[in-house]
KEVEX-917950 format. One record per residue: x, y, z of N, C-alpha, C in turn. Coordinates in pm, whole numbers, padded with zeros to 5 digits, always signed. Atoms other than C-alpha are relative to their C-alpha. Last residue first. Example, Ala and Ser with C-alpha at 12.3 -4.5 7.8 and 13.67 -1.06 7.14 Angstrom:
<sites>
-00082-00119-00006+01367-00106+00714-00077+00109+00073+00089-00119+00000+01230-00450+00780+00090+00120+00000
</sites>
This chain:
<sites>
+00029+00118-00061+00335-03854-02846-00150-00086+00019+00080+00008+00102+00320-03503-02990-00054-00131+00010+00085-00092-00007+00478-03317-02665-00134-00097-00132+00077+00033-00179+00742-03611-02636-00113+00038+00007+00037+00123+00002+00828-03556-03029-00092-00034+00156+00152-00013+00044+00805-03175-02917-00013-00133-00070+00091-00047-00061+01076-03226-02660-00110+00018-00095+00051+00145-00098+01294-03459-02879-00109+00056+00061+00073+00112+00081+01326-03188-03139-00041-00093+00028+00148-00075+00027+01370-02867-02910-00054-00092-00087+00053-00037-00103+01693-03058-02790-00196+00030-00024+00055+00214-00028+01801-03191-03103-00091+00070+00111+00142+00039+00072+01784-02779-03208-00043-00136+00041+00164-00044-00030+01977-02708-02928-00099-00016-00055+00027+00046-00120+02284-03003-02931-00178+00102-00019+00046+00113+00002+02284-02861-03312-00087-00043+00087+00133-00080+00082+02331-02476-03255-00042-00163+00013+00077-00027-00108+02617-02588-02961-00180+00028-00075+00097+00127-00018+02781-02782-03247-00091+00077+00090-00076+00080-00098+02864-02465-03443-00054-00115+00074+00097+00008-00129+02712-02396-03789+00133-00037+00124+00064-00139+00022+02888-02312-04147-00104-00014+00158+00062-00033-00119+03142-02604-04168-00046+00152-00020+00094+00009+00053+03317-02645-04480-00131+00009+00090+00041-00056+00176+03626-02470-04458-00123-00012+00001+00058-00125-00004+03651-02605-04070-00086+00136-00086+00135-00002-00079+03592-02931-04167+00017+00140-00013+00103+00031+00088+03898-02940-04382-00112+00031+00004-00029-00119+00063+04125-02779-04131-00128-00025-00124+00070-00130-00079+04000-03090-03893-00016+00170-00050+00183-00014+00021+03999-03300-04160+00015+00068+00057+00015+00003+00138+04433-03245-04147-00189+00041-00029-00004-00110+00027+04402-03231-03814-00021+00053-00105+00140-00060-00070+04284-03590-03758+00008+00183-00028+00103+00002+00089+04580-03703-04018-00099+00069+00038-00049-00079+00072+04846-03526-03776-00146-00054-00139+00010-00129-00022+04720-03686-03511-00002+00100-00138+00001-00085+00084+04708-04011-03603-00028+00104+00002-00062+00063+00172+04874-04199-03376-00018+00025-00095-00147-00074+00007+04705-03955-03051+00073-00043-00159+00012-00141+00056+04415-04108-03185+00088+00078-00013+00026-00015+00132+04532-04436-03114+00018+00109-00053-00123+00026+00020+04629-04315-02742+00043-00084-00185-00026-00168-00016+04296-04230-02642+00141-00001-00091+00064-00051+00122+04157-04581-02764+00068+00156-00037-00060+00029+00145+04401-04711-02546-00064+00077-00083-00177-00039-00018+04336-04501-02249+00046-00026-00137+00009-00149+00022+03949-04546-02299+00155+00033-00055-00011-00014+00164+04044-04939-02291-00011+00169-00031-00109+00022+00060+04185-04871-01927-00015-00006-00183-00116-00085+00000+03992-04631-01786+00081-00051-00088-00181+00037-00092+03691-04890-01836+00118+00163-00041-00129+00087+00057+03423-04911-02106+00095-00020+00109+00069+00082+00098+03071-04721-01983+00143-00140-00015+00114+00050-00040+03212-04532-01681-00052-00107-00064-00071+00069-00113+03542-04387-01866-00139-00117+00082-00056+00117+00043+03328-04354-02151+00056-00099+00107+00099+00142+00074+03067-04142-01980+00091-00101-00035+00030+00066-00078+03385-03934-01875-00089-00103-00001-00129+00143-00043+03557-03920-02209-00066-00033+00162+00026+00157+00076+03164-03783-02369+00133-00085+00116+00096+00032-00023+03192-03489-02098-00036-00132-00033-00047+00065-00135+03532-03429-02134-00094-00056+00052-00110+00076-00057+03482-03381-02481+00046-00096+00069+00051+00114+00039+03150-03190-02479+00076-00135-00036+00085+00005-00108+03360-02911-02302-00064-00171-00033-00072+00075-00102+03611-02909-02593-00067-00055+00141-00069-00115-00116+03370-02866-02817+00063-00056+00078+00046-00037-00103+03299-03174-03040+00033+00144-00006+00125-00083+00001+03320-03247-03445-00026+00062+00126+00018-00060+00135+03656-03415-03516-00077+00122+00023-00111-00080+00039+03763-03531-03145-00040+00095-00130-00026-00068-00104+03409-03639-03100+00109+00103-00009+00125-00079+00037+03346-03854-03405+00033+00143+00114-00009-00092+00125+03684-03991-03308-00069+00130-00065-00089-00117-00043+03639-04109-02962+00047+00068-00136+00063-00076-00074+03336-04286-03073+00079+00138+00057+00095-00104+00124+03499-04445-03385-00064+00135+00114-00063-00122+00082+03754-04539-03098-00059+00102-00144+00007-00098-00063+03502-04714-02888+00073+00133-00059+00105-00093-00021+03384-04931-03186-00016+00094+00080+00055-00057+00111+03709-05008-03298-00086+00099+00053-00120-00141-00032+03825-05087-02906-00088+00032-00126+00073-00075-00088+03451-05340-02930+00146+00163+00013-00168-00013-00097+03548-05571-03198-00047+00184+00043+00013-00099-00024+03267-05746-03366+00126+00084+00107-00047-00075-00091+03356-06054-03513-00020+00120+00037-00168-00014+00020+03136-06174-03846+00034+00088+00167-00079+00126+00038+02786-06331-03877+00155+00049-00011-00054-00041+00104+02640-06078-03628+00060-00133-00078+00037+00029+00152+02395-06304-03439+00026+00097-00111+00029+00105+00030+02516-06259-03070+00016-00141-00157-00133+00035+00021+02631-05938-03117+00001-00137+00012-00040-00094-00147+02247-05808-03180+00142-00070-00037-00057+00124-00043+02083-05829-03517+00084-00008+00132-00093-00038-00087+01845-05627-03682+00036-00110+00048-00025+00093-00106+01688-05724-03975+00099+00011+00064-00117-00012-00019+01562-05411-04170+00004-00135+00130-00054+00136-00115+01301-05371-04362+00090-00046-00022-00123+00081+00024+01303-05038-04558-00027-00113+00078-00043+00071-00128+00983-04812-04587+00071-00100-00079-00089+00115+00012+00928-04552-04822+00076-00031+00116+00070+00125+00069+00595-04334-04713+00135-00103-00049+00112+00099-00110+00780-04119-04435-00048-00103-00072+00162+00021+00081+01065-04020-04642-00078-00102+00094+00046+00130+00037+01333-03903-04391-00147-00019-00085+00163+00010+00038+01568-03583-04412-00035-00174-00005+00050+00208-00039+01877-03510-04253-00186-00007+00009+00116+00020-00050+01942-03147-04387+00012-00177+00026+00104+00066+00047+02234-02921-04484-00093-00078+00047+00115-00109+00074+02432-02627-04386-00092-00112-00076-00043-00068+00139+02779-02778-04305-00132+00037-00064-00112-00084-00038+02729-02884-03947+00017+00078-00106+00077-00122-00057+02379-03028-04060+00121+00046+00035+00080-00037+00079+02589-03301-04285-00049+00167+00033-00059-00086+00106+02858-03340-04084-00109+00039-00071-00050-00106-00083+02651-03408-03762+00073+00048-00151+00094-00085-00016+02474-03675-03992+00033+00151+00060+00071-00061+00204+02746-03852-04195-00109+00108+00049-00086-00139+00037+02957-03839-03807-00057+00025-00129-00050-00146-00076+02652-03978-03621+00104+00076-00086+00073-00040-00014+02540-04283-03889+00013+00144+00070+00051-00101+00184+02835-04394-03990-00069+00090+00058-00021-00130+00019+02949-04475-03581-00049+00139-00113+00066-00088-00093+03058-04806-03577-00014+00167-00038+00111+00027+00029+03260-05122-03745-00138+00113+00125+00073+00111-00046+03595-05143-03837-00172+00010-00034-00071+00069-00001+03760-04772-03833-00114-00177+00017+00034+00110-00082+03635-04468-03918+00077-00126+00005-00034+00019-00152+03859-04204-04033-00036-00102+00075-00154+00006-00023+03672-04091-04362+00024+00002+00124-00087+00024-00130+03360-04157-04363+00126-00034+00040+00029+00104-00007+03228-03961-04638+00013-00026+00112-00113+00085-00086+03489-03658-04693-00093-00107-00007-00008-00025-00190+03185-03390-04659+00084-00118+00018-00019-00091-00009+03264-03316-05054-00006+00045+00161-00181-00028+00010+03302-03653-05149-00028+00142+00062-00035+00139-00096+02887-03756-05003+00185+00045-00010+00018-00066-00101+02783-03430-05176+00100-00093+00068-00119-00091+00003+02952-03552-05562-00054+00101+00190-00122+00054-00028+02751-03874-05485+00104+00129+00013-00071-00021+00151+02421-03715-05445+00133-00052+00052-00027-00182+00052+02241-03833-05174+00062-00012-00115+00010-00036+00100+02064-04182-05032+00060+00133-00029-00064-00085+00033+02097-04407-04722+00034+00074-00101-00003-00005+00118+01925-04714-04620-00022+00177-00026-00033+00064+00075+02029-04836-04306+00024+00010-00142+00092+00115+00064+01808-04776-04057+00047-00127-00149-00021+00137-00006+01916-04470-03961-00039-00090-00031+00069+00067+00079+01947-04089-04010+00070-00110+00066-00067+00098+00049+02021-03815-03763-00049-00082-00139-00115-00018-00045+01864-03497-03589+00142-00119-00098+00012+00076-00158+01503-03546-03815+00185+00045+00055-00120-00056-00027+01362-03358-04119+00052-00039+00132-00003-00039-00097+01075-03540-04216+00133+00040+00040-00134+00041-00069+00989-03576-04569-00056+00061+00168-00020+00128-00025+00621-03657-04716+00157-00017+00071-00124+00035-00004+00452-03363-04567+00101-00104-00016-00065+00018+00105+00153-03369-04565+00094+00002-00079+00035+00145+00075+00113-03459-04230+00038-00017-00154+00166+00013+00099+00295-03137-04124-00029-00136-00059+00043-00098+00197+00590-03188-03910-00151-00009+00012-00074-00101-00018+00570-03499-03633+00009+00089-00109+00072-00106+00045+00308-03724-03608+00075+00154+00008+00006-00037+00113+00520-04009-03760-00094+00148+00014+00095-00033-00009+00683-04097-03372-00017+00062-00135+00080+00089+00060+00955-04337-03382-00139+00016+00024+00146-00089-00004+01218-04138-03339-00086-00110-00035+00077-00030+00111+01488-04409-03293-00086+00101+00046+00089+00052-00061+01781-04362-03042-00100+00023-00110+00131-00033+00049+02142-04317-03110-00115-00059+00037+00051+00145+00019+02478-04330-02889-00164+00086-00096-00009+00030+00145+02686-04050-02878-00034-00126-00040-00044+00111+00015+02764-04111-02506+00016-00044-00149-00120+00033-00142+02698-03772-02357+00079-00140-00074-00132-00064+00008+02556-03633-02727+00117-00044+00126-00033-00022-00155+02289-03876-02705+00087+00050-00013-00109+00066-00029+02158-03851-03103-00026+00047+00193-00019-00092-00092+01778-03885-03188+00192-00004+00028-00064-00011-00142+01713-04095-03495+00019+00169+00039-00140-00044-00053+01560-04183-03830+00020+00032+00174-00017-00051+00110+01218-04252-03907+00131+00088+00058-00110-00122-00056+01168-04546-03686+00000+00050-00101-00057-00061+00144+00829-04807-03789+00121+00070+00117-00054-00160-00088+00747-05091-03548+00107+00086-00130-00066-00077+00092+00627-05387-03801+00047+00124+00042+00043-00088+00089+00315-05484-03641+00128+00066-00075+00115-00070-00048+00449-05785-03466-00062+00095-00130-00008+00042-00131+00807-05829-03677-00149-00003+00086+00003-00060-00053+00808-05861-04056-00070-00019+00196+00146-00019+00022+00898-06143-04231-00014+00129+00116+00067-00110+00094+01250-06150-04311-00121+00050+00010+00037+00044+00093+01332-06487-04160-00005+00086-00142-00114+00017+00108+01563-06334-03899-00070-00079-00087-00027+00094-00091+01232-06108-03769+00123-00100-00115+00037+00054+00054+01177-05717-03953+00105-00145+00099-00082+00113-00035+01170-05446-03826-00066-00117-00022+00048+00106-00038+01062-05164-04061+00073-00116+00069-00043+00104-00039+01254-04836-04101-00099-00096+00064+00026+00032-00113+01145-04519-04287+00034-00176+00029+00175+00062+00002+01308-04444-04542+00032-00033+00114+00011+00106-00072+01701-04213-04511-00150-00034-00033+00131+00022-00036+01794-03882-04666+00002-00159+00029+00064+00168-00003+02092-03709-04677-00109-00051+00017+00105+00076-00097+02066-03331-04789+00030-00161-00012-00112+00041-00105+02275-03106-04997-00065-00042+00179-00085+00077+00008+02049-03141-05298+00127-00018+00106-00091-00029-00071+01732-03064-05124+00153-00058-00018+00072-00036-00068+01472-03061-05393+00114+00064+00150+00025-00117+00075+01647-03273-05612-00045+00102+00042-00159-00015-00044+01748-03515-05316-00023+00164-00102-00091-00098-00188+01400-03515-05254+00093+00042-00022+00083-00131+00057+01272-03598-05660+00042+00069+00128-00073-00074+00104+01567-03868-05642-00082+00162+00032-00123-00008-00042+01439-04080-05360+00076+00131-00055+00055-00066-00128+01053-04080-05476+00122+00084+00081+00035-00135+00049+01169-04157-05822-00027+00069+00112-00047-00044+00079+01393-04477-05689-00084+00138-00023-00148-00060-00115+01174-04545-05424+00056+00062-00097+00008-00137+00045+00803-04550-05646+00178+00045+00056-00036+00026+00140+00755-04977-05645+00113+00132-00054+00087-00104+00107+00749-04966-05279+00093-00027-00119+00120-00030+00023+00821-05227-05004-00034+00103-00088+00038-00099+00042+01207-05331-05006-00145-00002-00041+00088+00026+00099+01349-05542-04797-00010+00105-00016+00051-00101-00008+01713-05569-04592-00122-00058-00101+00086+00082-00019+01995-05797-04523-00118+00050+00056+00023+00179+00077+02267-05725-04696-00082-00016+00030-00070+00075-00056+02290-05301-04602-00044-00147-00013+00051+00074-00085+02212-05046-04811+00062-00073+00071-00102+00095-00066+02367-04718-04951-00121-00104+00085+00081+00056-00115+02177-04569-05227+00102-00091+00084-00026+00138-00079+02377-04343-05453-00067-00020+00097+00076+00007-00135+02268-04039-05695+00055-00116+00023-00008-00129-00044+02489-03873-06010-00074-00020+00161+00131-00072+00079+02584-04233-06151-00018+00169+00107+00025-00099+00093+02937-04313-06132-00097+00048-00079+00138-00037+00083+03021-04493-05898-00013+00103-00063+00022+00103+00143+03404-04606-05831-00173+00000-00010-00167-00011+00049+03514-04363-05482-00093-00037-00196-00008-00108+00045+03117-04429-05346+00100+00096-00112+00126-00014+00103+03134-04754-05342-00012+00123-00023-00025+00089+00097+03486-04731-05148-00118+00033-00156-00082-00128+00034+03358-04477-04905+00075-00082-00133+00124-00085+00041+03074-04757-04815+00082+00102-00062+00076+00078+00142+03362-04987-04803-00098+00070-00037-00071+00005+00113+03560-04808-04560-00051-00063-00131+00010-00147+00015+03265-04726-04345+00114-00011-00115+00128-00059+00023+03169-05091-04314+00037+00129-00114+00112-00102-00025+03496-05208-04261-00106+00038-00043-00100-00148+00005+03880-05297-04413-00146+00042+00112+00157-00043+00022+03760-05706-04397+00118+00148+00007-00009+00002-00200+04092-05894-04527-00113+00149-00004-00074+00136-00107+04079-06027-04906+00045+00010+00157-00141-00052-00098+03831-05745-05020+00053-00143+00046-00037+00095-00120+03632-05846-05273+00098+00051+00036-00120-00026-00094+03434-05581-05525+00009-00151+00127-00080+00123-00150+03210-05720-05750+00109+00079+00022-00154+00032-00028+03009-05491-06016+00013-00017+00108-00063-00103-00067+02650-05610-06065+00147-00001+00030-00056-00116+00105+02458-05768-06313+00075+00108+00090+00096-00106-00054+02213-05983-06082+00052+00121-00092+00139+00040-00008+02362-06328-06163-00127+00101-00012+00068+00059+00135+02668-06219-06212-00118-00016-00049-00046-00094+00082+02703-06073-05876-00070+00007-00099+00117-00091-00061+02559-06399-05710+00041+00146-00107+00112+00058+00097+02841-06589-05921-00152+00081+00045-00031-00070+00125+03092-06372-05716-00109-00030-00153+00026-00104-00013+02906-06434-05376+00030+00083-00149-00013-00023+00118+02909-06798-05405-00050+00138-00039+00165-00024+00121+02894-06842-05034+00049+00053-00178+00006+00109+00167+03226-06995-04895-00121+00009-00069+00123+00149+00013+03174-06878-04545-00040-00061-00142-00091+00126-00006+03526-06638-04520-00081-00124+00001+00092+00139-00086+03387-06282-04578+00127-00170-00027-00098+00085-00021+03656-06024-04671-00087-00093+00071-00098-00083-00051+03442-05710-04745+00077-00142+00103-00013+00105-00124+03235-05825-05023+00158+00034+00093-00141-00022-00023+03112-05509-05212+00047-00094+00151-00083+00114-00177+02864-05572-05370+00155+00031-00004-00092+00051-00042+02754-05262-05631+00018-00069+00102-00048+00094-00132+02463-05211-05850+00150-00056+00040-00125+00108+00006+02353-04958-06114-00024-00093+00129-00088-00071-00062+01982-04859-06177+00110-00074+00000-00100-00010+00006+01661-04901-06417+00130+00031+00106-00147-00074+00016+01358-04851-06315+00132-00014-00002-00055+00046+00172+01131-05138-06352+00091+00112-00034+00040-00121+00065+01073-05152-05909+00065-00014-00160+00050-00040-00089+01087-05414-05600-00046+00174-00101+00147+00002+00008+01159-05669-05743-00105+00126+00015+00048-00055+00123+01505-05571-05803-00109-00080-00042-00026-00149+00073+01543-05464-05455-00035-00004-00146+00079-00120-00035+01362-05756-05294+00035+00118-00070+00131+00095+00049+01579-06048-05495-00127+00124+00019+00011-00028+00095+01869-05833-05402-00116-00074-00096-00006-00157-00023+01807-05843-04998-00003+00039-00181+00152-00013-00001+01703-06239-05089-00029+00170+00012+00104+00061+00123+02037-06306-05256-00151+00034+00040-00031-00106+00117+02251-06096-04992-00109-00061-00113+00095-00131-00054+02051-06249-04695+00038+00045-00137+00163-00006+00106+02168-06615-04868-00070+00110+00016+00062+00115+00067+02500-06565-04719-00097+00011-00081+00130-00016-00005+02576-06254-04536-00099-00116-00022+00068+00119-00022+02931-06318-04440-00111-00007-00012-00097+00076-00041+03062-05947-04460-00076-00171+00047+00074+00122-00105+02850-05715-04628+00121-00074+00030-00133+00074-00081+02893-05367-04862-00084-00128+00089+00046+00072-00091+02577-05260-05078+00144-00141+00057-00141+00031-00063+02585-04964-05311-00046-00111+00152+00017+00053-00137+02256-04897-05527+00182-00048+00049-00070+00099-00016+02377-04658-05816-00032-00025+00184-00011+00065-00192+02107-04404-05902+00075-00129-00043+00008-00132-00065+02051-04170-06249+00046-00050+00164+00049+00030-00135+02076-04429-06508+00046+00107+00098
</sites>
């Protein structure tokens, strides 16, 4: 087998049984599978689910994270390609698996992402199904925004080369994914998406999306996460991504937005984490530098010239 699906969750319940009900409906190719239950506490029969489907069980007895668990699955697979999903997701094509692979082959130091369907909390898809094919980043606030225009590139063209990836469902070679670190550093619950992508194109490779494989994806707001969301985490992934990858200019730029967005005072804390691991953050930071072959200012310009002719194509 050539692809190990990877699929962390925290309280999912019955999403995980109908998200793996869709995946291995969804094609006769062969692949691995990993859950990786990251300290849920709603008494779903998650280990008999496993079983059920043939997949190795990871349980965490206190949650570690998203990003730590996706770096996890990655650590203990051992096929040559990995799909990262998320619990509560569909799958529309028979072809993913070969469609997935023949890209990565093609661009092996490339993430790639399907296009994104929203989908309502039943599963069924939303209105018409609003597509995104990955994202725009906001460098002031490092927040993301969908593209969600397909006439972009050449039509025939089945990838699209976009600033980010999102949506959820996440594909490269496993020995790329160790070699840019993963997500090392994060914390909780925020952020994958910007530092897997900025590393990626920082180091000479591509954020690609397949226009014809589509993912549905049930979004969920803070409302209707089924587990705590914890907002310092998510500011400190922000002040991380930043510290790792900014300019110093782009910096002061993001800590003012913050200041504005969050408060002086959580900023402060978050600031003051980082400080705590200093000596680890440097550490990547010598790392990065090795593997780094672009500066960010090349990035910020290409996003730039990539939103403006989305606008232009509109």
């Amino acid at each position: 087998m050539e692809v190990t699906v990877i699929i962390p969750f925290l309280n999912e319940g019955i999403e995980v049984r109908h998200t793996l009900a869709s995946l291995k409906g969804s094609t006769s190719t062969p692949f691995e599978l990993i859950l990786i239950n990251d300290g849920s506490d709603d008494g779903y029969d998650y280990a008999g689910l496993a079983l059920e489907y043939g997949a190795r069980y990871i349980e965490h007895r206190a949650r570690q994270g998203v990003a730590p668990s996706r770096d996890e699955g990655a650590r203990v697979c051992q096929t040559e390609y990995m799909l990262f999903l998320d619990a509560h997701m569909r799958i529309y094509q028979d072809d993913w698996i070969e469609r997935f692979v023949s890209v990565a082959k093609r661009y092996p130091e490339s993430i790639l992402c399907g296009a994104t369907l929203d989908l309502d909390e039943h599963g069924e898809l939303k209105g018409n199904g609003s597509v995104g094919y990955g994202a725009y980043i906001n460098y002031t606030e490092l927040k993301v925004e969908w593209v969600n225009n397909n006439n972009l590139g050449e039509p025939e063209d089945e990838v699209l080369e976009i600033p980010c990836v999102l949506g959820a469902s996440y594909f490269c070679r496993r020995a790329y994914w160790e070699r840019l670190q993963g997500l090392a550093g994060l914390r909780s619950y925020g952020l994958d998406e910007q530092l897997l992508s900025l590393k990626v194109r920082l180091s000479g490779g591509r954020c690609l999306c397949l226009r014809e494989v589509q993912f549905g994806h049930i979004f969920r707001t803070l409302e209707t996460v089924p587990y705590r969301f914890s907002s310092p985490d998510f500011l400190y992934n922000i002040l991380l991504v930043a510290e790792l990858l900014f300019s110093s200019e782009m910096k002061v730029d993001l800590l003012r937005s913050q200041r504005l967005i969050s408060g002086p005072e959580m900023v402060n804390q978050a600031v003051s984490k980082l400080q705590n691991t200093a000596q680890q953050l440097e550490a990547m930071k010598t790392a990065y530098r090795e593997l780094f072959t672009r500066p960010i200012g090349d990035l910020v310009q290409a996003d730039q010239m990539f939103f403006h002719s989305a606008q232009r194509h509109s």
